[in-house]
N, C-alpha and C positions, 0 to 999 in steps of 0.2 A: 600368345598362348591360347586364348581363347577361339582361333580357329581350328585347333585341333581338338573342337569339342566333338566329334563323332566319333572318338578314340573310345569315351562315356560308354554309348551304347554299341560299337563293334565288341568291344573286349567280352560281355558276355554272349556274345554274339558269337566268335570264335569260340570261346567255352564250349559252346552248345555242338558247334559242328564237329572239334576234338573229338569230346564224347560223344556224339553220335556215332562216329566211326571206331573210333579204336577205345571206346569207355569198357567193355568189356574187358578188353584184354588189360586196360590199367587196370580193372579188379579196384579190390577193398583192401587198402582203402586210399590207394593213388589218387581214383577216378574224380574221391570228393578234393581232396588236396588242388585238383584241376583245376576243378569248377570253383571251389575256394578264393583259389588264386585268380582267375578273370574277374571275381566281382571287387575284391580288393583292388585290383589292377584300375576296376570303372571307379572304384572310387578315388583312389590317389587320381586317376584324369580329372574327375571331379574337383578336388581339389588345385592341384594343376588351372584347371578354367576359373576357378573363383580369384585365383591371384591375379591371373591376366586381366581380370572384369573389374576391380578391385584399383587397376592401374587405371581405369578410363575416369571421368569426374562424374557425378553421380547427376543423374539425371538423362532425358532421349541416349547418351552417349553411351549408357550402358546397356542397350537394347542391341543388341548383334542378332542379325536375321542372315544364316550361313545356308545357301543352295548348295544344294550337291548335285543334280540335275532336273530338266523338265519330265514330270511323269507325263502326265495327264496335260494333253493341247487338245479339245475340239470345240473348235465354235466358240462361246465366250467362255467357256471352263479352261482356264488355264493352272493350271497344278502346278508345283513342285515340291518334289521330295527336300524340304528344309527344315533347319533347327532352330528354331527360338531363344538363344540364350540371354535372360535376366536375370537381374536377383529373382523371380520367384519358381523359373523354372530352375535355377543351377540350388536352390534351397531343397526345391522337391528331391532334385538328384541325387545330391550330398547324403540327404539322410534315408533315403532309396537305398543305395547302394553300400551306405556303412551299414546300417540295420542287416543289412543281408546278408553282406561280407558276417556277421558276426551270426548270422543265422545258420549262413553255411559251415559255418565251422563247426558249429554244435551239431549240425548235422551226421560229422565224420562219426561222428561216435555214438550219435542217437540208431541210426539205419545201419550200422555195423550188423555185418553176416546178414541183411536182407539181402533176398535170393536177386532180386532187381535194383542193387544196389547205384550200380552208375547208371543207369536207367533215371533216377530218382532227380539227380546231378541234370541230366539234360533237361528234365523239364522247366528246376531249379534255376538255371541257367538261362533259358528260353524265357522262362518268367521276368528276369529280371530287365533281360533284352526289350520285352514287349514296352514294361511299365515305363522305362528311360523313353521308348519311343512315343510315348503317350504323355510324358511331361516335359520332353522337346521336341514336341513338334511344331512347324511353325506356322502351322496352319488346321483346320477342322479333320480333312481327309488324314493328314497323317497319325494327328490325335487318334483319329476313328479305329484307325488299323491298329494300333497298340492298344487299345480298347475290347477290342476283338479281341488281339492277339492275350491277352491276358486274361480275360474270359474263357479265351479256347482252354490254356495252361491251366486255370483251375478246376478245368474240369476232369483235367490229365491226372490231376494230383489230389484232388478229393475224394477221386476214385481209384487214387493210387495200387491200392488190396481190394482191385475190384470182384476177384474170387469172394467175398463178403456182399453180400445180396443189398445191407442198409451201407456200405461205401458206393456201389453201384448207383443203386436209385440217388443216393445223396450229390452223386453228380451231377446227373440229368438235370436232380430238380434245380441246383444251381444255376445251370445250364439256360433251360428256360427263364427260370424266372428273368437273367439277365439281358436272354432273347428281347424279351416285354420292352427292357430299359430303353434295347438299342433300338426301337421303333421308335421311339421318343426322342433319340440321338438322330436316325435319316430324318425325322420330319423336318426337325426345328434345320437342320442343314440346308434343307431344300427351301425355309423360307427363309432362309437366310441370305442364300443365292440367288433368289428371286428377285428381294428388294435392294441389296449391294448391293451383287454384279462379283462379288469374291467370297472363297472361303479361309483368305490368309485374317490371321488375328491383327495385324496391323491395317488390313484394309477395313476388316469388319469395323474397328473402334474408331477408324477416321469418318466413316459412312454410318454414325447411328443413329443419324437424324433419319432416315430410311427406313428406321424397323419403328419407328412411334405409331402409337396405335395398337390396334389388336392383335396387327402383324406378329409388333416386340412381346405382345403378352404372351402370345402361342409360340410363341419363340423359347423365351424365358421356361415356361410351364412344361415345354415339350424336352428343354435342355434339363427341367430340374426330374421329369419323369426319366431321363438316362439314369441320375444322378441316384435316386431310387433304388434302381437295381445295382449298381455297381456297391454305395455304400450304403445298402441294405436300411433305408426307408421306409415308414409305413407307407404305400401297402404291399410293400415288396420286401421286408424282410426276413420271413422264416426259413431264408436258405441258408445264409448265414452259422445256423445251430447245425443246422445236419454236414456244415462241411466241416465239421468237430471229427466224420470219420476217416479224413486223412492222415496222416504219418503228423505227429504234433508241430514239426519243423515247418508242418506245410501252414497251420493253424497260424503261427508267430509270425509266417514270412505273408498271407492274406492280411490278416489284420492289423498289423506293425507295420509294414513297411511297404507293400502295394498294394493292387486292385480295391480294396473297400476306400482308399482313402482319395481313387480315381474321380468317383463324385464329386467332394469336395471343391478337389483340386477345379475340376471342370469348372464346376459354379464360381468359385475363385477369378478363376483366367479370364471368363466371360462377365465378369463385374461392370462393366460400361452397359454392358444389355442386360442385364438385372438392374440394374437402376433406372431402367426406362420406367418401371414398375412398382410405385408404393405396396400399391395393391398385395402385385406378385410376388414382394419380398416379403411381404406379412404370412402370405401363405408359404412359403420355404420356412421363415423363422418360428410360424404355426406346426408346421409337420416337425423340423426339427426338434422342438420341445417336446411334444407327444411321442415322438419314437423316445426320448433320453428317458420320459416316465414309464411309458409300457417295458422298453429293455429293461430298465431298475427294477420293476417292479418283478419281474419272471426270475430274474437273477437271484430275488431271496429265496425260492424256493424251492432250486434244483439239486441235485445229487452230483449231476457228474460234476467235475472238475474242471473239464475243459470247456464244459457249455453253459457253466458260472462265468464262465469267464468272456466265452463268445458273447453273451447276452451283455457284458460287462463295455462289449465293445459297440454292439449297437447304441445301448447307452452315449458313451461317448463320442461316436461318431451323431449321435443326435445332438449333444453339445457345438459339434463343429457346423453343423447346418446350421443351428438357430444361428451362429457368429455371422456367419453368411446371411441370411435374410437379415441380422438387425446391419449389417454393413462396415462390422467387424474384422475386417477381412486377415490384417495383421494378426486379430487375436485368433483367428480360426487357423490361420497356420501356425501360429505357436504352440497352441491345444494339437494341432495332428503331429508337430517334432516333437513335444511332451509324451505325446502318449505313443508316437514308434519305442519311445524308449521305456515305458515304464508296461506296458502293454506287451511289447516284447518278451520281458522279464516276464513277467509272470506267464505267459505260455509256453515259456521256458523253462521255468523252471517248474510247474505245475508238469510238462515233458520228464523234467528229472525227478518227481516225484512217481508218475507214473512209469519211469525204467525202474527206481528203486523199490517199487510197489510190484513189478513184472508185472505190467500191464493194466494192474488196477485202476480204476478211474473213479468208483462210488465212494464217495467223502466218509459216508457209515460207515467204509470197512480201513478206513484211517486209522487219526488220533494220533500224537505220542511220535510223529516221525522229526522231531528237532533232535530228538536225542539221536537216533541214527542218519540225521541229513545237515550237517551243521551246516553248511555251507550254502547248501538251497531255502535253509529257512533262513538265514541270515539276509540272504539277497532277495527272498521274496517280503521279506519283513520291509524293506524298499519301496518295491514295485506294491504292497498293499498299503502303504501309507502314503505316496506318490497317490496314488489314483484316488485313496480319502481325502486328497486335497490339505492332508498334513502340514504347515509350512515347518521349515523354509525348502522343505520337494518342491519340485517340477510343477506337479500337480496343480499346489496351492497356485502358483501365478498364473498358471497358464488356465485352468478354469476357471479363477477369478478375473480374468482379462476378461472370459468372455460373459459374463455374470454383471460384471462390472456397466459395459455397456448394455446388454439387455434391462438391466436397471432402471435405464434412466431412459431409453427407448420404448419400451414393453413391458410395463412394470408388473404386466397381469403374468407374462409368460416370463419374468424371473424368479416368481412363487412359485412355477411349478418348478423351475429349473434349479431352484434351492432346495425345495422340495427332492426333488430326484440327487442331490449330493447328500441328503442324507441318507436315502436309501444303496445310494453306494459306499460309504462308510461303512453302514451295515452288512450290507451280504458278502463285499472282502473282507471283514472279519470275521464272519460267520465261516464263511471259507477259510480261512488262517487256522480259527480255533479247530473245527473241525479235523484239518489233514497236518498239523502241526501239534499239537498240546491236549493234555489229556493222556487217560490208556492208550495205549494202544487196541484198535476192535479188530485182531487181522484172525483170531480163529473162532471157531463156529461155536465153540463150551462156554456156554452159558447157560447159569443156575440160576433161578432166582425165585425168592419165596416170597408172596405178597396175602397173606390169610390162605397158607394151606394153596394159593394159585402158581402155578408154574407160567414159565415162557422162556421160550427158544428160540436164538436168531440165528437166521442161515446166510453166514456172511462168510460167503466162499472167497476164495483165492484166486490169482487171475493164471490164466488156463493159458495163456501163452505164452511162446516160447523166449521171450526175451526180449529187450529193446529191438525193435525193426522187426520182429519177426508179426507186428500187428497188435495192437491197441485191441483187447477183446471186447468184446460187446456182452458186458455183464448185467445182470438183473440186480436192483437194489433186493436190499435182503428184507428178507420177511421175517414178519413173527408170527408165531403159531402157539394157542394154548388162551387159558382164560383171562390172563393177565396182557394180554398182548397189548389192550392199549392203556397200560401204566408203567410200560417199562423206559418211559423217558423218566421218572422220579429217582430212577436207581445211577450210582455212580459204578458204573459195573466196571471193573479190571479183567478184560478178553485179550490183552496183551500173550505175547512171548516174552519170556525173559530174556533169552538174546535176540530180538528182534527178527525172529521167524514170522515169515508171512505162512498161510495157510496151507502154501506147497511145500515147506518146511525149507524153502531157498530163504535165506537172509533177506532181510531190506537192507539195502549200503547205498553210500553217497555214489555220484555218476562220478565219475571218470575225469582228469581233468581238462581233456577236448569239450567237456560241456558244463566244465563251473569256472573257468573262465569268462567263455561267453555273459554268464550269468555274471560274474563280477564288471566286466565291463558294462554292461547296460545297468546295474544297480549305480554305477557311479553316475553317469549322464542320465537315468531317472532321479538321484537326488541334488543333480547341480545343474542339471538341465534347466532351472528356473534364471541364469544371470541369462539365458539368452535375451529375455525381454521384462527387467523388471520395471513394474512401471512408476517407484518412488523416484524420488531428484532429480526431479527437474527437465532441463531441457539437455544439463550436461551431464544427464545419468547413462552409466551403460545400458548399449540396448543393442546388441549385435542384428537383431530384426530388422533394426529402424531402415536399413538400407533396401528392403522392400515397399517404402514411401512413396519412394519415386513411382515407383509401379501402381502402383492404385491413387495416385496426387489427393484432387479434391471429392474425390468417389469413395475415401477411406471415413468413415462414422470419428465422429472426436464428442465422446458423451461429455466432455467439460467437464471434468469433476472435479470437486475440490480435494486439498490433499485430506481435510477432516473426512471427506465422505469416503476417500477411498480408506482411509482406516477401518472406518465404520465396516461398510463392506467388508474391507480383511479380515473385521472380529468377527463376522458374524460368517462367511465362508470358511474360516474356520473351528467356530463354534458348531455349525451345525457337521462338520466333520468329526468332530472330537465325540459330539454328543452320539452320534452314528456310532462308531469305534466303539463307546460304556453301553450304550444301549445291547449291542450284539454280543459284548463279552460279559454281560451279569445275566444275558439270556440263553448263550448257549455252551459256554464254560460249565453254568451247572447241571445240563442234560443236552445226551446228543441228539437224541429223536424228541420233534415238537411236532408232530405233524397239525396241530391248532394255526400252527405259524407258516404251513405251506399246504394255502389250500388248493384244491385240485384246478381253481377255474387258470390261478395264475402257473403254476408247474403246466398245464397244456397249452399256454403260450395265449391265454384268452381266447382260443379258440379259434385264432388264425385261419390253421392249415382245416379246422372240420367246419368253419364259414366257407373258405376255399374249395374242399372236397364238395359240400354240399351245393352249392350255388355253382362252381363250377366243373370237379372234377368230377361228378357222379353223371349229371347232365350231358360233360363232354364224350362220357365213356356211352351212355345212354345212343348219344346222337352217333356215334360209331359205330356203333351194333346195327344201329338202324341205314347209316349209309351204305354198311356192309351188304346187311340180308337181305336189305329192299333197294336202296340205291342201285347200291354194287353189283347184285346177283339178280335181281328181276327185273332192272331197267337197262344198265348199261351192259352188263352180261346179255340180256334179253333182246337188246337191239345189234349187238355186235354177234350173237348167236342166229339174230333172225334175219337178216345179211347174208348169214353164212348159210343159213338154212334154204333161205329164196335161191340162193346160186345156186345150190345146190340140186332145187327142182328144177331150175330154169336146163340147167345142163343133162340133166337126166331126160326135159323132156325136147330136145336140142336133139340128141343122139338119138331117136329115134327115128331123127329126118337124115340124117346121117346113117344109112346103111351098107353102103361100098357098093349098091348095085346100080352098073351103069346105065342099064334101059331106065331104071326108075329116076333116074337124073336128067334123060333125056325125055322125059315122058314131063315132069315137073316142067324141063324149058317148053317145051310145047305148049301147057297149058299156060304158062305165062306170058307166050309169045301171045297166043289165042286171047287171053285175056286183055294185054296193050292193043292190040287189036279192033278189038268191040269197042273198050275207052275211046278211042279215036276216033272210030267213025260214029259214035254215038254225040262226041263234041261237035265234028262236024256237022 
């Protein structure tokens, strides 16, 4: 069974070329039904290959390396197009292609009546093709090209409504930024070929005495700068928030279930060549702590919804690197299956808040939506107490796994990393209370008297047309008047009575092609924790453990006792719980604090205008200059003045050029006369 693992990645493969051809004419909503169906199809394959692999005995036996044929033969570069399957690529797969499967189906009913509706589907499709080709490959090259290929796909899809000028740019800059990564992906390949002789992952880990030295470090350093871009890294994260202006389907299916979690995985697979390096692991488990706090910390103080929530995932995806540097490696994949599902959920249903909202996305112009969305608040009540590390969620073991070991490795970088779970307690519940409970704030009439002072909020409604017809890009609302900044002291009631949003369209629960989806990932966010608990022993369940064999004596064992791992347990979930009261006695009783969201963290610390500054002003600078001066008075100047010298030269050419034939033969004469004299004058 397990040789017909290429069945995985053709099926969305054919998806892709269906709808390329005939997706139009399937229309809305066949086209998604399609595409639906081929990633469900990769996943039952998927499944399908973990039984066959499941038959072999654990250990070398379960490493199946399947060629399909020779790509690439010259010289000592010998290529082939093959598949990797083990427990940790057929794990990436599994939850690859179920996440997705369950992404696209919400999708039938999110992008309904968008005008590019199957359009949506192929790229969706294409996506899913790329990311399987990138976590079974069986070797660097093929990795590379799914790497690519899914980089290219988000940029398709970020800028999905690229008529919208901030979807547009929001591609590119993803674009690039990922550009940067994949230099740091050819380098580290190139020395990696240099000192093997291969870029299959089987040769590379039999040959890693090869990369010791500086070799391995620039190696390591150059694979964790890919790792950077893909899963949005300091100092390569701030693309991440701006691909919030995709279709929200697109949001769930980046940060749930491919491309940001391609880093990871990388660093993951190439665990033999990260261990060449103490050094180098301290610095991955360095960076990854620092992006968990700076994500957390930007995360309390946003507006929109879906970029609480992006930031929510740099966050977390900073948890999964530090697992990686401390050598965690089981627990960093258990944290990335944790959180496709609990991570999913919420930009899913944050997605169905925003169709029942008609596009709304500014948390201000919330409140009060459990009463009209029972079913999205039910299951996001899940995926927020999942990601606060709540037990007995997901959450709680799977970022305690990797807490756990930092511990007792890095004791300095599990203060921050405790640190930052409470700050994520807090800002999903600030999020909760916010678009869940309270008034409702969806129309603009608001009175209010504070000594004779007025103030008024302009909390409009969202201006587009319906789910798929584009997520609008709204302004938070303002206040205006002498009171303006005391109107967080008031409990104001801006509600509708039946649940009119500000276009006078209802808010109503989504449809049940999209609260389904959301009920299935609420399930697997709160039992998603028996995949790897780590109480009883040696005979306790642990569906994970079968990724052992994969990482042997290379996998971190912090040795804890079972008192310390309680200890831990209290106090990971202590500092969760204490997160959760903190945010609900501070922002249950007023909506606007802006004390609590000050401008340096709401601008991202300043990232993108450190970036502008240092290098996009300069870059723009040095263009103008290569332009007017380079461009147009050196290179124009010399290819002009080429053209200009010919130009005399042939002008004064033709004037020897007359057509008259005495003057031709008058010219030989004087030249004969001329050879002449030469000669007898040598003589």
């Amino acid at each position: 069974m397990t040789h017909a693992a290429w069945v995985m990645p053709a099926l969305p493969l054919a998806g892709f070329v269906v709808l390329f051809f005939v997706g139009r004419r399937l229309g809305d909503p066949l086209a998604g039904w399609v595409g639906t169906a081929a990633i469900t199809g990769s996943f039952v394959a998927a499944l399908v290959t973990m039984a066959g692999l499941l038959s072999h005995p654990a250990g070398p036996a379960r490493e199946i390396n399947q060629s399909i044929y020779t790509w690439i033969s010259a010289g000592g570069l010998h290529v082939k197009a093959s598949l990797l399957i083990d427990p940790l690529s057929l794990t990436m797969a599994l939850f690859v292609t179920g996440v997705s499967a369950v992404i696209h189906l919400y999708s039938i009913g999110y992008m309904k009546k968008d005008r590019d509706y199957s359009k949506f589907f192929v790229y969706m499709n294409l996506f899913v093709f790329f990311m399987l080709l990138l976590v079974l490959g069986g070797n660097l090259i093929v990795t590379f090209v799914g790497w690519e290929g899914v980089g290219l796909c988000s940029y398709f899809l970020i800028s999905f409504w690229f008529e919208r000028p901030s979807a547009a740019s929001a591609g590119k800059k993803a674009f690039i930024y990922n550009r940067i990564g994949d230099a740091g992906f050819l380098l580290a390949m190139f020395i990696i070929f240099e000192k093997t002789g291969t870029l299959s992952y089987t040769g590379i880990f039999s040959r890693t005495g090869a990369l010791s030295g500086s070799a391995g470090v620039a190696a390591i350093l150059l694979l964790f700068l890919a790792a950077t871009g893909k899963s949005a890294q300091i100092p390569l994260f701030p693309w991440l928030a701006d691909a919030m202006e995709g279709p929200t389907p697109v949001s769930a299916l980046i940060h749930a279930a491919t491309m940001v979690t391609a880093g990871v995985y990388l660093m993951v697979r190439m665990h033999p060549v990260l261990a060449l390096s103490h050094d180098a692991q301290l610095v991955v488990a360095s960076i990854g702590v620092a992006t968990a706090f700076v994500g957390g910390t930007i995360a309390c103080t946003l507006h929109d919804i879906k970029k609480v929530v992006a930031f929510s995932t740099i966050s977390q995806l900073g948890y999964m690197v530090l697992a990686v540097g401390v050598g965690a490696y089981e627990a960093a994949i258990f944290l990335m299956v944790a959180h496709a599902f609990y991570k999913g959920l919420l930009f899913l249903g944050s997605g169905s808040v925003i169709h029942g909202r008609h596009d709304e996305q500014d948390l201000m112009k919330m409140g009060g939506l459990a009463k009209f969305m029972p079913i999205t608040t039910i299951t996001f009540v899940v995926g927020w107490l999942a990601i606060a590390g709540v037990p007995p969620l997901s959450g709680f073991w799977a970022k305690g796994a990797v807490l756990d070991s930092t511990f007792v490795r890095y004791p300095v970088l599990w203060v921050v990393g405790i640190v930052t779970a409470l700050f994520t307690a807090y800002y999903m519940t600030r999020l909760f209370v916010l678009a869940f409970t309270g008034n409702p704030r969806f129309h603009a009439a608001i009175d209010t008297r504070s000594g004779g002072a007025h103030a008024t909020v302009e909390a409009l409604s969202g201006s587009g047309s319906g789910a798929g017809a584009g997520e609008a890009d709204h302004g938070e609302g303002r206040l205006s008047g002498t009171a303006a900044g005391d109107i967080s002291g008031y409990d104001i009631d801006v509600g509708v009575a039946h649940g009119g949003s500000g276009g006078g369209a209802p808010v109503h629960e989504s449809p049940p092609v999209m609260t389904i989806p959301l009920v299935i990932l609420a399930v697997l966010a709160f039992a998603g924790g028996v995949l790897d608990l780590p109480w009883g022993g040696p005979d306790r369940w642990n569906a994970l453990s079968w990724l052992g064999p994969v990482f042997g004596h290379y996998l971190y064992n912090p040795h804890l006792s079972m008192a310390g791992q309680w200890l831990l347990g209290i106090v990971d979930a202590g500092v969760g719980l204490a997160g959760i009261a903190i945010a609900w006695n501070l922002w249950s009783r007023a909506w606007k604090r802006p004390e609590l969201e000050p401008a340096f963290l709401a601008s991202y610390w300043h990232f993108n205008d450190i970036y502008d500054t240092l290098i996009g002003r300069p870059g723009a600078r040095l263009a103008s200059f290569a332009y007017s001066v380079v461009e147009l008075h050196w290179i124009d100047g010399v290819v002009n003045g080429v053209g200009s010298l010919m130009k005399r030269t042939g002008s004064g050419v033709r004037r020897v050029q007359t057509g008259y034939v005495r003057q031709y033969a008058v010219g030989m004469a004087l030249g004969i006369l001329a050879l002449l004299v030469w000669v007898l004058v040598r003589a």
